[in-house]
Structures are given as C-alpha cells and as structure tokens.
C-alpha angles and dihedrals in degrees: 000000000000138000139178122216114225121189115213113176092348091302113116116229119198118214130183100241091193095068089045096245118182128219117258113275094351101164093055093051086049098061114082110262082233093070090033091071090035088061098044087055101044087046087040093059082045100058089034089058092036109040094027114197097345083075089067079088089084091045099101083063095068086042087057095051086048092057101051095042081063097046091068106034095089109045085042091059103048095047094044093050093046096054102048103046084043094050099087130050109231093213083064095055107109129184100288090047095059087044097059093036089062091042093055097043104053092041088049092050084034093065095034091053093052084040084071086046094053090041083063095050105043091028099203125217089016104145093030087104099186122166118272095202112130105359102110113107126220090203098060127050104281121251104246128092097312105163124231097251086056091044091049090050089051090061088073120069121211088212123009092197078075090045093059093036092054100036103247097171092187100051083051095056095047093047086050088059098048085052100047096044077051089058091039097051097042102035090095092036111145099243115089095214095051088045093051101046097048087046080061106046084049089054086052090051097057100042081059088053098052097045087045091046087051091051088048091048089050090052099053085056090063086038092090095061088048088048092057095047101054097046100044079061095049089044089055095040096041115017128199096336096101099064098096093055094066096036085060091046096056092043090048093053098045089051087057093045094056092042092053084047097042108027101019104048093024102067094038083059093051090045086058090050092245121143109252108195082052091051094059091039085061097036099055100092106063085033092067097036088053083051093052099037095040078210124108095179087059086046089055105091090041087047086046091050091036093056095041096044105032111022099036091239113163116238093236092066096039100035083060109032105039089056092035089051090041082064107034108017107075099150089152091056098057090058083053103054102030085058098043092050087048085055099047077048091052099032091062104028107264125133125191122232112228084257091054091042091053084046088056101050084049108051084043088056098058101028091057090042090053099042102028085111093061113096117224088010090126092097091041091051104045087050097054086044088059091047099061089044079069094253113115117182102225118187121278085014117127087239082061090055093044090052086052101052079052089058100044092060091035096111086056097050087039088068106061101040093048086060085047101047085050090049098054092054096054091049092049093054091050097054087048107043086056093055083064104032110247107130127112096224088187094076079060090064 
C-alpha cells in the first residue's frame, strides 16, 4: 500500500494515496494565505454586520493569533538581522558594492521619511475612533513628549539579557546589528581559531532564522481565522463606520508608491543622464509580473534577463545587485508599514511627537533592510515596529483591532509595494552599472 507525506506546519501526515484520501483540510491549505486572509476579513465584516455582538464569542480566536504572532516577533528579529547584516565580509565589498548599498539605504530611509509627509496629508485611519484604553506598551518607548536625546539614548540597552526578558523590540534590534556588523568584520580574520569560531556562531545564526522563519510561516496559515475573528467583533461594536479609514490608507500608500516611482527614481535616473521614458519601457515587464506575483523573490530571474537583454546590464552588476535588493531594498514596504502605523496612531488617538517620527524612519529602514528576505514577514514586522513606537496591540485592545483591519487589506496594499520595491532595484543597477561603465548602451538604441 501507498501512501503520500504531506507537511503541514512542519508535522508530517501520512495519507493512503490508493483510496484517494485526501489530506485534512486540502483545499484550505491550496488557496494562497493572502486571500485567505482576504477572504476572513471580508467574511469577518459580514458576520460582525449580520450576527452583531453575539459574534464576540470568536474573539479569543484573533487573540490567539495576536499572541502567536508575538511570540515570534523577537527572536525573528535578532536572528534575521543577524544574519543579514553578517552575510557578507566587508573586507569582500568592492566598489559596486558600496555604490548599491548606499543606494539602497537612502532610498529605503527616503521613502520611509515621505511616507511621514503623505501620512499628514492623507491622514489614514482618521474617523475610525476606536478606544485607546490599554494599548501602551512598557516594553516600547511610550508614546508622550519623549525628546530625541531621550529616544536616542533609548536605542542602547544597558543589558540586552533585559532587553530580551522585558520585550524591547528596538534594543533588540540595535544589539542584532552590532552583532551581525561583528560577524561581518571578523569572518575572514587571519587566524584560523577566531575565523572559525564566528563562521560558527553565523551558522548558528542562520539555523535560528530559518526555524524562526518556519514557525512564522506555520502561524500565517492559522492568520486568516484570526483575522476573521477580530473583525467580525469590530464589525459588531462598531459597524460600518470604519470604512473611510481604509479607503484613505490605501489611497495614502499607493500615492507614495507612484511618487517614489515617478518622482523618486525618476529623477535619480535623469541626474544620471538615463532616458527615462526608455528605462520603464524596458522595465515594465518585471514591474507587472512583481504586481501580479506580490513576490519579488519569484520576479528575480525575469529582473536578471530583463537587465542583461534589454537593458545591456553586465552580469557582474545584476547578478549582484538584483539578489542582493530583493533581500535588503524594500522601499515599498516602508510606505507600507510607516502609513499603516500612522493609521493604528490615528485610528485609536495618538499623535507622535518629530522625535518619535525620525524614530520611526529610522526603525522602518533597518527593519525592512534586516528581514526583506522573509516571505510573508510583512504582519510580523508591522507589529514589532509598533512595538517599539510604544504601542503594543494586546489582545482585546482597539490598536489590535486596528492591526487587524491593516491585515485584512494587506494583500491590496502587498501589491503595490512589491512593484515598487522591483522597481527600485532595477533602477538602482542601472544607476549603477552606468558609474562603472558597464552598460551596453546599444540595447538602448
């Protein structure tokens, strides 16, 4: 007899293939988590409006999904920050290199940083009105007229055991960069002992990412149903007036996407004397598969032909710089994340102070630097970067169900930022490829 091994959530289940079994729950496990969730938050405005506050009885399941979602926010961040700022000597990081890290870092804290400017215009989740009772962590920096010297102090644990004990998201993020510049600096030290260890503790590291990024990967398949639960009891508290404020966050982020594409890239492009209109011509291609796929990992080998056939790229630039962006260049997700965490801020009465807004560019730009590479990372990380803004979506809190109306539109919003964050490394390599002169300027012709 038999049988076929399926994994769900790592466990193996055993199913006998000759009687035509089917796995447990398959077609549930066959639909995209996206539009799983899609589909929780569309069903979950429908029970909320039609059952009413009889439906609160499913609330515990979105707390749930809160829960799990925290309890991997921590150790995710550490080890994937670790690993990606510890993944390249930097003894090994040659001209071009410099070149497209820079590139990647000011655009990154570029767009995070208009991102603040468009949240004030558009003002997001403005007219959601939710309670703010209860939703100020201890464990961030609170939310109140800290001053930046206080805030910049803050960055620095005095020991990062405590860190870890008392969930200070930020200081753990800080100390992971330390750590991971340390592995970077002595992995190709001379003697053999010191090179040897620090390889070690790096393979350690990314052992701990990839476990961490399984667990993470096992909980988004149980997000739809949490999704479900906490809308349905929003719906039922607060009924349809919520509406607008999504409406005015997806506006707000696809206004950012098309002004770091237009006005952002673009004039990058014409400061580097390339012809515009001919890039996107030529970029179109990758641009509308990464809109349709919401992956960037899946857009790579179409970016890699597209800049070597099309564009005249040499290999040695784009086979460097597109991987290396689709990890570390998420410019689209820092629109995504600085606007969503304007419209939890909005949604439930809380105003940042400028110390707390340059806190916030900057915590975006190296969150999404360290943890670009994670697929479906996009929840996890929104909800540690509000964490180290001081607001902590505890269950049964209104910034919980402010983080949940986000994620219910997430796939929306997903589309957008992953075109943008494409785009951006295409326009990055070209930049690049022309400082050094390795472009065919004939396939421009």
């Amino acid at each position: 007899m038999r049988y076929t091994v399926y994994y769900i959530g790592g466990v193996g289940l055993r199913m006998n293939s000759e009687n035509g079994e089917r796995r447990f729950l398959g077609w549930y496990f066959k639909i995209p988590v996206v539009w799983r969730i899609l589909a929780g938050f569309v069903l979950g405005i429908f029970a909320g409006l039609t059952v009413g506050p009889n439906i609160l009885i499913v609330e515990p399941l979105g707390d749930l999904m809160l829960k799990l979602l925290q309890m991997v926010v921590l150790p995710l961040i550490f080890f994937a920050i670790v690993v990606g700022f510890g993944s390249t000597s930097i003894f090994e990081i040659g001209n071009i290199a410099k070149k497209i890290f820079a590139y990647y870092l000011i655009t990154t804290l570029f767009a995070a940083t208009c991102a603040i400017c468009i949240a004030k215009i558009f003002k997001p989740g403005m007219g959601v009105n939710l309670s703010v009772d209860g939703f100020v962590s201890n464990g961030g920096i609170e939310v109140g007229s800290t001053s930046l010297s206080q805030i910049f102090l803050n960055l620095f644990p005095d020991n990062i055991v405590a860190s870890f004990a008392k969930g200070s998201y930020l200081q753990v993020l800080i100390f992971a960069m330390f750590f991971g510049l340390a592995i970077s600096y002595l992995r190709d030290n001379k003697d053999t002992r010191v090179r040897d260890a620090v390889r070690a503790v790096y393979t350690f590291c990314e052992g701990g990412a990839e476990i961490m990024i399984k667990i993470t990967q096992g909980i988004l398949e149980y997000t739809p149903i949490g999704v479900f639960a906490l809308i349905a009891a929003l719906f039922a508290q607060h009924g349809l007036n919520i509406i607008g404020g999504l409406g005015r966050l997806i506006t707000a982020c696809y206004s950012g996407y098309l002004f770091q594409v237009i006005v952002v890239y673009g004039s990058l492009l014409i400061l580097s004397k390339i012809n515009i209109k001919k890039f996107f011509s030529k970029a179109k291609d990758p641009m509308l598969m990464a809109f349709a796929t919401r992956s960037s990992s899946a857009t790579l080998p179409l970016s890699i032909k597209t800049a070597e056939e099309k564009m005249g790229i040499s290999r040695s630039v784009c086979g460097f710089t597109l991987p290396l962006g689709s990890q570390i260049n998420l410019d689209g997700e820092a629109y995504y994340q600085v606007l969503s965490i304007f419209f939890v801020a909005n949604a439930v009465g809380i105003h940042f102070t400028l110390a707390q807004q340059v806190l916030l560019a900057l915590v975006v730009t190296i969150g999404t630097t360290g943890t670009a590479g994670i697929a479906g990372s996009g929840p996890v990380m929104l909800l540690a970067a509000m964490n180290m803004l001081g607001i902590n979506p505890e269950p049964g809190t209104a910034a919980a169900a402010a983080f949940a109306l986000v994620l219910g539109i997430d796939v929306i919003l997903d589309m957008g930022r992953t075109g943008i964050n494409v785009t951006g490394d295409l326009a990055g390599t070209t930049i690049v490829a022309k400082s050094e002169g390795l472009i065919d300027w004939e396939r421009w012709k």
